[in-house]
C-alpha positions as semicolon CSV with decimal commas, in nm:
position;residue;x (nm);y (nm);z (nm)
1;X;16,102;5,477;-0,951
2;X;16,275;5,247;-0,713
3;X;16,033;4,963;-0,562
4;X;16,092;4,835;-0,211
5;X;16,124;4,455;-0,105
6;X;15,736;4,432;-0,050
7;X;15,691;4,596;-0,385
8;X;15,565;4,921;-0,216
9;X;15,738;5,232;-0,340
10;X;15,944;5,434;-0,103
11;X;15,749;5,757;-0,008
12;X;16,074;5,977;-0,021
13;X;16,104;5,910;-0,381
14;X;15,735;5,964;-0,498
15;X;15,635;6,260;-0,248
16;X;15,980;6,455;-0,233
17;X;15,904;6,473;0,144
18;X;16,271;6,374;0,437
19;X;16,106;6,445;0,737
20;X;15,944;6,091;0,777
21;X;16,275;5,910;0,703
22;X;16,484;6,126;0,958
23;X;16,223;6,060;1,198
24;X;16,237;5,654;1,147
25;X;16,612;5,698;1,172
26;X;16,660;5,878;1,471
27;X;16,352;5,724;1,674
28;X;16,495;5,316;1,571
29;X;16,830;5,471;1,712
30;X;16,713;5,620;2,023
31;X;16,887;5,704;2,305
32;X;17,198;5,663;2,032
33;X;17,320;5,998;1,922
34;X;17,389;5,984;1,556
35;X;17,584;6,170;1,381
36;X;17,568;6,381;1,075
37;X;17,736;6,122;0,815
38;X;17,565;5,801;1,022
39;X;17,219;6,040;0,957
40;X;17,342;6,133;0,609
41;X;17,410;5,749;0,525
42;X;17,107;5,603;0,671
43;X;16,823;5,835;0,513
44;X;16,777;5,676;0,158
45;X;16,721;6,047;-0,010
46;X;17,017;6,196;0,197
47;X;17,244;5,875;0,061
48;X;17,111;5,921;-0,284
49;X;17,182;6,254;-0,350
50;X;17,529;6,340;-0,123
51;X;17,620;6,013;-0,147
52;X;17,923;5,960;0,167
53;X;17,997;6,314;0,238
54;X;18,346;6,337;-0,019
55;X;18,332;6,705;-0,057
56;X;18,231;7,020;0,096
57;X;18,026;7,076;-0,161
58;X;17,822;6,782;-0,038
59;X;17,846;6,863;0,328
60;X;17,687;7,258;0,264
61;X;17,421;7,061;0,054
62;X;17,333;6,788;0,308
63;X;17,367;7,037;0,597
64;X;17,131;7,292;0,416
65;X;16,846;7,010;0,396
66;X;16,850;6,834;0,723
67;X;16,849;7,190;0,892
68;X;16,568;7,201;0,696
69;X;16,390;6,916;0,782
70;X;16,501;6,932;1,158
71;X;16,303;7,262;1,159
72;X;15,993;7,122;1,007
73;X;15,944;6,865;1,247
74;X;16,028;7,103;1,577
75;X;15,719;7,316;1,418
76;X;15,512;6,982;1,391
77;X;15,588;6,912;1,782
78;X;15,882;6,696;1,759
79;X;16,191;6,883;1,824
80;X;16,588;6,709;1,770
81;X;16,879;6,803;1,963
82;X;17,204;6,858;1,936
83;X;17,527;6,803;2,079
84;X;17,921;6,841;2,033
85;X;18,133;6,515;2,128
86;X;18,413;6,584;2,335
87;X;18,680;6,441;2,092
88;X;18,548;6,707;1,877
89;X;18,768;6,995;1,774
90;X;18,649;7,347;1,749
91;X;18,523;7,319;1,368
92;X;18,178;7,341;1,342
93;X;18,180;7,123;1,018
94;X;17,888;6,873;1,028
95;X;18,096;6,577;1,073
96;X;18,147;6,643;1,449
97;X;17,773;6,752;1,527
98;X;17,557;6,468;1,662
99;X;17,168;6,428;1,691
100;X;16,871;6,243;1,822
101;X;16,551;6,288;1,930
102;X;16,431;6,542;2,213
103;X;16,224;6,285;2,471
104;X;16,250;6,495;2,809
105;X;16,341;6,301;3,101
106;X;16,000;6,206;3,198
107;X;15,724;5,985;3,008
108;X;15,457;6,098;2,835
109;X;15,103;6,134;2,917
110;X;14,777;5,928;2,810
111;X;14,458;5,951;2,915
112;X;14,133;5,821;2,747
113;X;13,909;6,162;2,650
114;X;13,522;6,093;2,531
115;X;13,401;6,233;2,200
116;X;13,221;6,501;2,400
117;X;13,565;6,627;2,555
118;X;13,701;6,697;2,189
119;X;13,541;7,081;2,140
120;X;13,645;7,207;2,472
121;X;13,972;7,036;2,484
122;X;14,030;7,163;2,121
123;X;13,965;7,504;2,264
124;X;14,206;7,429;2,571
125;X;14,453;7,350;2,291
126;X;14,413;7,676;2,141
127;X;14,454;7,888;2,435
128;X;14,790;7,644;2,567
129;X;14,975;7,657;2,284
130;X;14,915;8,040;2,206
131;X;15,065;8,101;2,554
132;X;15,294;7,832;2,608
133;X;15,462;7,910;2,255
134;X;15,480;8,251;2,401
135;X;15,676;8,171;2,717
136;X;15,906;7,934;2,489
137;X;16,042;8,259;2,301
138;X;16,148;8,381;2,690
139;X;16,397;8,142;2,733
140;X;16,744;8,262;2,702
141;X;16,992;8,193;2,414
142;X;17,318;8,055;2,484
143;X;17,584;8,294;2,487
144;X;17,768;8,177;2,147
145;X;17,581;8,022;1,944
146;X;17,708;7,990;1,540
147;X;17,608;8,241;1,293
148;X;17,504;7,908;1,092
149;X;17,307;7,738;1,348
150;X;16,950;7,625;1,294
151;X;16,699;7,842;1,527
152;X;16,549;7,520;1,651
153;X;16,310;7,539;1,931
154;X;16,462;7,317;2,232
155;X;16,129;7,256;2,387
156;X;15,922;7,081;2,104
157;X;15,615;7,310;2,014
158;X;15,283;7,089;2,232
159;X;15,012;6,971;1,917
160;X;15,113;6,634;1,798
161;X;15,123;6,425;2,116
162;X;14,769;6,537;2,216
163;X;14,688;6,469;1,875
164;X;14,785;6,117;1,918
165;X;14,576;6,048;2,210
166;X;14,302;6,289;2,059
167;X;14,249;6,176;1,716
168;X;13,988;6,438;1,557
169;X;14,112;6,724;1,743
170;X;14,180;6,978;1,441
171;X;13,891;6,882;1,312
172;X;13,640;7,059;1,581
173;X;13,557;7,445;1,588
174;X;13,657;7,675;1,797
175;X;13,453;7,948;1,949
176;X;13,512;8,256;1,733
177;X;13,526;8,470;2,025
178;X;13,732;8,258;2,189
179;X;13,976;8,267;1,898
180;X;13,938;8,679;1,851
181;X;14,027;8,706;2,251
182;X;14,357;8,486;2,209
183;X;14,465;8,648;1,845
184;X;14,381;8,984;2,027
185;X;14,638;8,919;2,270
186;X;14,997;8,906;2,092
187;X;15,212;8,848;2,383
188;X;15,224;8,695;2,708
189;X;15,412;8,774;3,039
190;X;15,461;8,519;3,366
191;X;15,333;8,750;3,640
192;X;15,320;8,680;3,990
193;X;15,002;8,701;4,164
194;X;14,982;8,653;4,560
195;X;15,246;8,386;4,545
196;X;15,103;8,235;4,242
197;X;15,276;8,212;3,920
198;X;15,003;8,331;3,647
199;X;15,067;8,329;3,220
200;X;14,896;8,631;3,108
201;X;14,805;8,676;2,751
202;X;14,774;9,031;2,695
203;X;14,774;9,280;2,382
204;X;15,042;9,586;2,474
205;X;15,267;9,705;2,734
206;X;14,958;9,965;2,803
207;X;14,714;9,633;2,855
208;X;14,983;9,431;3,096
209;X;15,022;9,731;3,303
210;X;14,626;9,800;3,323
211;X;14,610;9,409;3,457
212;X;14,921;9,463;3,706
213;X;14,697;9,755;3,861
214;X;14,358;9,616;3,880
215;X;14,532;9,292;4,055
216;X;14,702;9,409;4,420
217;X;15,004;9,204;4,498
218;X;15,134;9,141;4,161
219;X;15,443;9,189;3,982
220;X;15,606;9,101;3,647
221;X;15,817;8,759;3,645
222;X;15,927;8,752;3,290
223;X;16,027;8,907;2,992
224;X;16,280;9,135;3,123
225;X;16,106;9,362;2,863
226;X;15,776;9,372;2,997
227;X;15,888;9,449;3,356
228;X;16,117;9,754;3,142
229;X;15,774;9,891;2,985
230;X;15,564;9,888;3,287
231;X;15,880;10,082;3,508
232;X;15,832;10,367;3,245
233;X;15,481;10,392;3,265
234;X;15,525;10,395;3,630
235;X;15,803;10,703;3,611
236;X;15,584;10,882;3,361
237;X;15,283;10,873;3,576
238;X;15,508;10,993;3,900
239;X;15,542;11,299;3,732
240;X;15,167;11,384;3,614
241;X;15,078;11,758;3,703
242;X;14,736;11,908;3,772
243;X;14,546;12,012;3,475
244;X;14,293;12,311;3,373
245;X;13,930;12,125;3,459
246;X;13,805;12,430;3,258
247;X;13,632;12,374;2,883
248;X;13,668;12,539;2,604
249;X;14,044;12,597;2,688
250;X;14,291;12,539;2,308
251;X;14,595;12,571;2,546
252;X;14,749;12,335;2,758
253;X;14,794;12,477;3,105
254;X;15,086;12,209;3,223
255;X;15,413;12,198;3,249
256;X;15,639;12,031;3,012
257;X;15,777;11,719;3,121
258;X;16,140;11,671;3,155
259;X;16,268;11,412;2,884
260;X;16,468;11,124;2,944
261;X;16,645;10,855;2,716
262;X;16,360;10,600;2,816
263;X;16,076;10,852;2,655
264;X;16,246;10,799;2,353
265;X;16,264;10,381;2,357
266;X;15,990;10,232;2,144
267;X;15,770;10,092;2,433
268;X;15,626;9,769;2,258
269;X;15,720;9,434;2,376
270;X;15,964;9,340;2,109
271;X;15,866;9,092;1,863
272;X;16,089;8,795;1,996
273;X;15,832;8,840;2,251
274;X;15,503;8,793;2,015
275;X;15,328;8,481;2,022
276;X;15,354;8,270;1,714
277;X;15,062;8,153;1,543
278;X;15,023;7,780;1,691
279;X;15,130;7,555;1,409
280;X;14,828;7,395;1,212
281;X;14,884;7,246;0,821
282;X;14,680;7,034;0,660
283;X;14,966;6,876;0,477
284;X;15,024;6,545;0,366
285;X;15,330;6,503;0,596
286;X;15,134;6,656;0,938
287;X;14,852;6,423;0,846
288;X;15,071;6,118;0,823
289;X;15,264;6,223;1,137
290;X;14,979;6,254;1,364
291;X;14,808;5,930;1,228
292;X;15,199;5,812;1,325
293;X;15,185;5,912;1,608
294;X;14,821;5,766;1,688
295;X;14,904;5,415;1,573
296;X;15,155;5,459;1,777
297;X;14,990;5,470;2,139
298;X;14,744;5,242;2,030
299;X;14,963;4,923;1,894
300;X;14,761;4,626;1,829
301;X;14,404;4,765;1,871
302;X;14,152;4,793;1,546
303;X;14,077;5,071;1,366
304;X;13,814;5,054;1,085
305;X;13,943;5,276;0,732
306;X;13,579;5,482;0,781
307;X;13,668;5,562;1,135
308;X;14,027;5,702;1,070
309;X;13,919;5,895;0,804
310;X;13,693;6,070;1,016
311;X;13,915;6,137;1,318
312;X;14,226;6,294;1,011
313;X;14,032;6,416;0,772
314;X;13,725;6,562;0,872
315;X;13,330;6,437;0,879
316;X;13,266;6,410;0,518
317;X;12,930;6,557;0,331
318;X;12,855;6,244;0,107
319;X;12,897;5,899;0,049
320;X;13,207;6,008;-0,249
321;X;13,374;6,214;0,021
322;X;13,396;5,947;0,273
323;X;13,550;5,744;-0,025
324;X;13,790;5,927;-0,133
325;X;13,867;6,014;0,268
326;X;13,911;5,671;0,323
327;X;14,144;5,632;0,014
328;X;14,412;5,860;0,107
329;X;14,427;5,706;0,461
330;X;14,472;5,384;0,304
331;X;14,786;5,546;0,090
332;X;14,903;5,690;0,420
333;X;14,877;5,356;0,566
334;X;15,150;5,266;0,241
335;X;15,367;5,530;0,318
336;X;15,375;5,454;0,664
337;X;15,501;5,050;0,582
338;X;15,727;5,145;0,289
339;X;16,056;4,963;0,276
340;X;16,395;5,038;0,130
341;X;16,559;4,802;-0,112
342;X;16,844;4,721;0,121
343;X;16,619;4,728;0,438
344;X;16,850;4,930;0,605
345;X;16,784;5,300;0,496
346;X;16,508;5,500;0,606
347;X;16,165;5,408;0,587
348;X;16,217;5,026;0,721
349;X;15,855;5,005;0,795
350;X;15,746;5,244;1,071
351;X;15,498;5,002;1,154
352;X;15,404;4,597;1,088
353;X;15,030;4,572;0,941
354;X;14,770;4,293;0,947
355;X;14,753;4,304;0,583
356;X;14,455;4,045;0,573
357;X;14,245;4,255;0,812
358;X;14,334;4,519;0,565
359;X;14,199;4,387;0,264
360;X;13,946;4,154;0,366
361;X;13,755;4,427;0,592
362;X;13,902;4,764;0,606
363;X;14,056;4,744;0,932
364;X;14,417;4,895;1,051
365;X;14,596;4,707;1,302
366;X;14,957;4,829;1,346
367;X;15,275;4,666;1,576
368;X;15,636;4,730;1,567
369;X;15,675;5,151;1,547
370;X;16,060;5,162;1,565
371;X;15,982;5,296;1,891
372;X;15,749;5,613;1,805
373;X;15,524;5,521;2,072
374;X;15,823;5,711;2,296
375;X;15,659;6,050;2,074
376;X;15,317;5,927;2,155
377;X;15,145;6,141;2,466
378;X;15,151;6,462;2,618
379;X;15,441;6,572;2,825
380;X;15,369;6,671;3,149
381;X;15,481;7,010;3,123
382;X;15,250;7,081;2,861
383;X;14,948;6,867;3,082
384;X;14,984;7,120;3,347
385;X;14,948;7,442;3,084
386;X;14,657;7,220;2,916
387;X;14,476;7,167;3,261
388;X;14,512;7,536;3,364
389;X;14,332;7,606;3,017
390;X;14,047;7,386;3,034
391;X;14,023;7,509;3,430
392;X;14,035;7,873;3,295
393;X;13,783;7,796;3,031
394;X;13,540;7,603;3,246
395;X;13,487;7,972;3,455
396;X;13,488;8,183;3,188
397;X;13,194;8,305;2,957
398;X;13,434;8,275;2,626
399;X;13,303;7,923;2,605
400;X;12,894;7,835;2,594
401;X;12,731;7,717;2,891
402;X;12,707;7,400;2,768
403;X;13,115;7,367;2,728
404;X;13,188;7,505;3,010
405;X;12,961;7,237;3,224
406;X;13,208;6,998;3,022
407;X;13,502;7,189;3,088
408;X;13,471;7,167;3,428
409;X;13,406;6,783;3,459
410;X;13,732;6,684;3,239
411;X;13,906;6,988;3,444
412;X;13,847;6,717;3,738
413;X;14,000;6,427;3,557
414;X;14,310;6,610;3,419
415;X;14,423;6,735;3,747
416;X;14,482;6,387;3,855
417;X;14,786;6,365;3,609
418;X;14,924;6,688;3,753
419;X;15,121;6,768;4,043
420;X;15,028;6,977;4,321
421;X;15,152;7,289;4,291
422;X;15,273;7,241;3,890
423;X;14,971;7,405;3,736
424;X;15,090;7,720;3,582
425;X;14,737;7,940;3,615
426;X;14,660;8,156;3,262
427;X;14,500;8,437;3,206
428;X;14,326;8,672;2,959
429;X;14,387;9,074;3,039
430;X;14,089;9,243;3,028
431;X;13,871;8,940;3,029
432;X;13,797;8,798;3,387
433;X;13,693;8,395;3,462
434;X;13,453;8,373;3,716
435;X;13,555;8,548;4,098
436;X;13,531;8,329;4,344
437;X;13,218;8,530;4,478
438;X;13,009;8,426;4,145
439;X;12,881;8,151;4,241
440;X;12,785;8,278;4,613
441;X;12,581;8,591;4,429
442;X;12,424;8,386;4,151
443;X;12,325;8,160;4,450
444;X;12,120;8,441;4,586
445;X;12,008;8,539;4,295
446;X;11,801;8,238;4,187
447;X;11,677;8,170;4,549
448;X;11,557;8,552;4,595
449;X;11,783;8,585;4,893
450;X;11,998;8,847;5,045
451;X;12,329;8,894;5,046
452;X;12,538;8,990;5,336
453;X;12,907;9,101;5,135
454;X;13,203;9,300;5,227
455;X;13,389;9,488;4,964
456;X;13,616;9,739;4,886
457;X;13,493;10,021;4,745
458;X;13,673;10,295;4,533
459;X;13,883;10,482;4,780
460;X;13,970;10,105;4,862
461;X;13,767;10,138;5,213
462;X;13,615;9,795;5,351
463;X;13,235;9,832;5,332
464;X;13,009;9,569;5,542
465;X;12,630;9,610;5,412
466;X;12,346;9,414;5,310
467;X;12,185;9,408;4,982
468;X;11,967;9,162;4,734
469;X;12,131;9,052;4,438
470;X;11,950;9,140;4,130
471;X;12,172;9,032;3,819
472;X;12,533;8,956;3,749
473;X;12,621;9,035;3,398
474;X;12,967;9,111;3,175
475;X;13,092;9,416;3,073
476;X;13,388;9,453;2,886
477;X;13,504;9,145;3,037
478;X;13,451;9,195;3,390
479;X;13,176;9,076;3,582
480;X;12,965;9,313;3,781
481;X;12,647;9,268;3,995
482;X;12,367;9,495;3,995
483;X;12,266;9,508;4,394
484;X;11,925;9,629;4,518
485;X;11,937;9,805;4,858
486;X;11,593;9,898;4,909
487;X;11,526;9,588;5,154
488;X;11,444;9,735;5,514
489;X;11,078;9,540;5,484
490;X;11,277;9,222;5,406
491;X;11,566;9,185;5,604
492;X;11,609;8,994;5,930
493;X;11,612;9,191;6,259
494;X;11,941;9,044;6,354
495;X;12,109;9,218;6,034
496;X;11,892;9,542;5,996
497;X;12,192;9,762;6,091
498;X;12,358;9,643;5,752
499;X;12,030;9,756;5,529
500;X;12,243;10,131;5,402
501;X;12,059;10,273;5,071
502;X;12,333;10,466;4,838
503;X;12,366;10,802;4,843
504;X;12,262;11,045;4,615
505;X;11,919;11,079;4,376
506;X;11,831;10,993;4,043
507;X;11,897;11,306;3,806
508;X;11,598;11,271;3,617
509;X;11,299;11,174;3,893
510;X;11,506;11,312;4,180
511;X;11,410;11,000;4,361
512;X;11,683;10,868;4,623
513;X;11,883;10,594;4,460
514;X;11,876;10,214;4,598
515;X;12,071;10,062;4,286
516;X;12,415;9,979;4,351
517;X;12,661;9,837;4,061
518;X;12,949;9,648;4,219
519;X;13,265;9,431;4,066
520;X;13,232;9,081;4,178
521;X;13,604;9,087;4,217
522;X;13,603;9,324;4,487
523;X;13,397;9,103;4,686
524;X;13,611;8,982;4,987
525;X;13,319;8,807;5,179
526;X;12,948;8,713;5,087
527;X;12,711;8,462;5,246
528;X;12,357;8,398;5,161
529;X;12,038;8,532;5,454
530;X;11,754;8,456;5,412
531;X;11,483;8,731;5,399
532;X;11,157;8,701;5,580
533;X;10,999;8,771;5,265
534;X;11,114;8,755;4,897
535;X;11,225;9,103;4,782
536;X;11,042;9,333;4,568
537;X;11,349;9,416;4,309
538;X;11,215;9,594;4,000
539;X;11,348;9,465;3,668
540;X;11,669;9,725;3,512
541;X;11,826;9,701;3,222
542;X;12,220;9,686;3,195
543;X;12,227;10,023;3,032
544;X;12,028;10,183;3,287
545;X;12,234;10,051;3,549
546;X;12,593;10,154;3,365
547;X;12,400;10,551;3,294
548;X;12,304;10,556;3,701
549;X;12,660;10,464;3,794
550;X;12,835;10,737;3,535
551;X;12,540;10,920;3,708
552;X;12,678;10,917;4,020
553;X;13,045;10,940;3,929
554;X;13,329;11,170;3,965
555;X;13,381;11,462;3,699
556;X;13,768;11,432;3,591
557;X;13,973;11,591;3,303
558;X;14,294;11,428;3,151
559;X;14,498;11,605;2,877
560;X;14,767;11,416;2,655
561;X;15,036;11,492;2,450
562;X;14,941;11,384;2,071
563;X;14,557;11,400;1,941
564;X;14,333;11,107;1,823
565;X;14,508;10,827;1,999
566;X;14,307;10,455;2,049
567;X;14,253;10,435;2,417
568;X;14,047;10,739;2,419
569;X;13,806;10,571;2,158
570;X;13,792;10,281;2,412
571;X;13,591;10,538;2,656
572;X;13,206;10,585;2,692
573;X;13,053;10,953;2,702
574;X;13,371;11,110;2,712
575;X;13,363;11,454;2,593
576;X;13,707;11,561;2,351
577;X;13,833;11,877;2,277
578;X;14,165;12,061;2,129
579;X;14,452;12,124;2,370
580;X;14,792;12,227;2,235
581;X;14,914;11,959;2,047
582;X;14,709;11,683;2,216
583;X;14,350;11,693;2,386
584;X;14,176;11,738;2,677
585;X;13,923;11,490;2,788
586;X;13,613;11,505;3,040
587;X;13,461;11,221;3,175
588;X;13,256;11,106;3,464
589;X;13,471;10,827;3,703
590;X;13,245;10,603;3,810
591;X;13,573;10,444;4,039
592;X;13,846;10,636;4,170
593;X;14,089;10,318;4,154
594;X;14,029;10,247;3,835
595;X;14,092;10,613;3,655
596;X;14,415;10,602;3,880
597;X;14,514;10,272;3,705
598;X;14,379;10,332;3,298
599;X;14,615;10,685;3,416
600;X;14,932;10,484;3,493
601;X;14,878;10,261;3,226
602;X;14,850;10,520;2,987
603;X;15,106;10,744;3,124
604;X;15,358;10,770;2,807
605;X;15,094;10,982;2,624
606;X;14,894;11,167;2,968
607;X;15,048;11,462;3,080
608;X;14,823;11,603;3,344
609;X;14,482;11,526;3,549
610;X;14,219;11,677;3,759
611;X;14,110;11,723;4,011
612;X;14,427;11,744;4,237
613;X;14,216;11,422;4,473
614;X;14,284;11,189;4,152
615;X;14,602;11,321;4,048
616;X;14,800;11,270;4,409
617;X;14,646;10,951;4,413
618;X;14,803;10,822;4,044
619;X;15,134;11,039;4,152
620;X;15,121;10,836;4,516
621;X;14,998;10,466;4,365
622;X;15,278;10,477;4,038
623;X;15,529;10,593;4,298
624;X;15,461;10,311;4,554
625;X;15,418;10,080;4,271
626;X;15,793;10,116;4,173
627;X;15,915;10,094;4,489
628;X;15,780;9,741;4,486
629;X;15,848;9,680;4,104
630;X;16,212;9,724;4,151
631;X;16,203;9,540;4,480
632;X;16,118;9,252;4,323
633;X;16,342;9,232;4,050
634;X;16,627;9,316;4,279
635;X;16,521;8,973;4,469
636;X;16,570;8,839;4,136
């Protein structure tokens, strides 16, 4: 094996590994575009085995391996572009291709984050990249593009930067339900959302469409797909007929629907649309790159063997662990210094080393990177995804209470390296962050005060009454608050005429009901009054309050086309019977506007409801809904 003029052996020889090379080359050459023989001539393994390019033979060979390289490094974060010269001709041979490395036009990002900032921003990470890889996979391909071209992502995949700035950060653990939520959720939409441009994560077309209905004012940006899926739904549901509320009925009493060429398009988001699995190795190669990468931004300073060890390899269990930990970050310190034997080829010392420090007391201090500190950093598209992560995180009950108190204060120091306006908001279907009335009612809550709130009810009326808070807690994702209306002896005189009890009596003691169970989203307005007394509220359990409001619900019937399908198995207490070649299904509504959106959503496979109150209002929502659905993309 070949030694190298410091009598180190060159890592593309002994580990079979290009990546690193091609990296030095094109990061010592930047803003030079090189082309495919300069690349071919200057990476020592490249050289050695094509030699200058003679034949064609040697062209498909070379061609074949840096393709393969390039793509290994876009899935590692650092993506290389492409480019054909204008005195090229119209061959697409690899002589008249040129490359270098994909920078973006703006510098990267640093910022100094405290050990106790590593599990929630590794958590923020989590949730970026699973959308942000997402939304990468919506941007268009050029019209002609070669049969043989690589399928190279052109925005490089977010890990490594924040990596170099965040040594240790694939080393902490995620919340496991944060990390079932995201996985659950295989594709992601841009959705507009009063103005607001929102990244939703969500799991089906069925899911999307549930989230465009609970959420007024909101319509589908991006994929062309999605906004195709949720039209359908929209059709099917305009044509929903009344159904038999009758039990014990085999037949289906509807009429057939008419058929049309969409009922017959498979209605999944198609997988160009499903989010990759962000890109996590424990290779040799990643390991090396982000410790790259991390020298990188930090030129000059110390770093002690033990402490790099622990920030790329983990926390070790014993003494012989943290030995052999700091061992292979001392090789990776070799590879990283290697030299060619001409001094010219690839692997001309990413870095200069205080070898004395080195030896005499364990410590790394690193200069000269061929310019890699350009790589080192976040970019500040990816800072604004990151920031609306740790924002979404720091209101929402997928992280501990602990986390969250810490999400919020870096949430405050990240903002300052975005741009007004450039923080692209995320979201998880189905699993609300905190409404802006949370912390208003939790207020109340733990100073035994009233609560004088305006919200929409069902029918979507405003209601103006006054109530004492009594619990907030999570169901299915979505916050709700269990109010207490019994407070006549409590309330100020000036507010009195708000005090209204809810209607109708408990079906076991017959006693009038004073337990109301309202979605902190609907809340429009709330502010805190004081009582002249604190309020008597007894203790309930969250069970007992979701039986009272099924309770007090609306009876409704629903009858599909096709038996035993999921979203039925998704709903409480709901009695299932035979019905042509699909079922019928009774349940009790506890709100009108939601039946009217799970309905829509699920339109492909409902064809009729009852009663005829319910079904005008799905027929009357999906048709208004498309109005405004096609309206938009027609602004578009």
């Amino acid at each position: 094996m070949a030694e190298g003029s410091n009598g180190r052996r060159r890592f593309s020889d002994k580990w079979g590994k290009h990546e690193l090379d091609v990296l030095a080359v094109l990061s010592s050459a930047f803003p030079q575009w090189l082309t495919s023989r300069q690349i071919a001539q200057r990476v020592k393994a490249y050289a050695d085995s094509y030699g200058e390019l003679a034949d064609q033979a040697a062209k498909a060979a070379f061609a074949k391996q840096f393709q393969r390289d390039r793509a290994k490094l876009a899935a590692m974060g650092i993506a290389i572009e492409s480019r054909q010269p204008e005195y090229s001709s119209k061959s697409e041979g690899q002589d008249f291709a040129s490359y270098r490395l994909q920078l973006g036009s703006e510098p990267r990002i640093r910022l100094q984050f405290q050990p106790e900032d590593l599990p929630v921003l590794a958590a923020a990470n989590y949730l970026a990249r699973s959308v942000s890889i997402s939304s990468m996979e919506d941007e268009p391909e050029p019209q002609h593009v070669s049969r043989t071209a690589p399928r190279v992502p052109q925005t490089p995949v977010p890990g490594l930067g924040l990596d170099s700035i965040a040594p240790g950060l694939g080393t902490q653990p995620i919340p496991e339900a944060l990390v079932k939520e995201i996985d659950s959720r295989r594709f992601a939409a841009k959705v507009m959302v009063d103005g607001e441009l929102l990244n939703v994560a969500y799991s089906d077309s069925d899911d999307l469409a549930m989230f465009l209905l609970e959420h007024p004012n909101t319509h589908i940006v991006s994929p062309q797909e999605a906004v195709d899926a949720y039209n359908r739904r929209l059709r099917a549901a305009s044509n929903i007929v009344l159904a038999d509320e009758t039990k014990g009925n085999s037949s289906a009493t509807v009429f057939a629907k008419a058929v049309t060429d969409d009922d017959d398009i498979d209605d999944d988001t198609p997988k160009t649309h499903q989010k990759k699995n962000s890109f996590q190795t424990g290779s040799e190669v990643d390991r090396r790159l982000r410790l790259m990468l991390f020298l990188s931004a930090h030129l000059g300073e110390e770093y002690s063997l033990d402490e790099l060890a622990v920030r790329f390899i983990g926390k070790p269990r014993s003494e012989d662990d943290l030995r052999k930990s700091v061992n292979t970050i001392h090789k990776d310190i070799n590879t990283l210094t290697t030299v060619s034997d001409d001094g010219e080829m690839a692997g001309s010392q990413f870095f200069d080393i205080d070898w004395s420090l080195l030896d005499a007391e364990g410590i790394v201090s690193a200069t000269n990177s061929l310019g890699l500190e350009r790589l080192a950093g976040v970019s500040p598209q990816y800072m604004s995804m990151l920031t609306a992560s740790v924002h979404y995180l720091a209101h929402s009950r997928l992280l501990p209470a602990e986390q969250r108190a810490q999400a919020a204060s870096l949430n405050e120091r990240m903002r300052h390296y975005v741009k007004p306006g450039d923080t692209p908001w995320l979201s998880l279907t189905s699993y609300e962050a905190e409404p802006l009335s949370f912390s208003v009612v939790k207020s109340a809550i733990d100073n035994h005060a009233l609560l004088d709130v305006e919200f929409r009810d069902g029918a979507g009326s405003l209601v103006h009454t006054l109530v004492a808070p009594a619990k907030i807690f999570v169901d299915e994702g979505v916050y709700y608050a269990a109010l207490w209306s019994d407070i006549e002896d409590v309330a100020p005189k000036n507010v009195k005429n708000l005090v209204h009890k809810v209607n109708g009596v408990n079906k076991v003691t017959g006693e009038p009901r004073v337990w109301r169970v309202l979605r902190l989203a609907r809340i429009e307005h709330a502010r805190i009054v004081e009582p002249t007394s604190e309020p008597q509220i007894p203790d309930v359990s969250v069970s007992e309050l979701r039986r009272w409001a099924v309770d007090n619900g609306t009876s409704a019937v629903f009858i599909t086309d096709q038996p035993h399908l999921e979203f039925i198995k998704s709903l409480p207490d709901a009695d299932v019977e035979p019905c042509g070649e699909g079922e019928k299904v009774h349940l009790t509504v506890q709100s009108d506007s939601w039946f009217v959106a799970f309905c829509i959503s699920h339109a492909r496979h409902i064809l009729a409801v009852a009663p005829e109150t319910l079904r005008s209002m799905i027929v009357a929502r999906a048709t208004r809904e498309l109005t405004v659905s096609e309206e938009s993309q027609n602004k578009n």
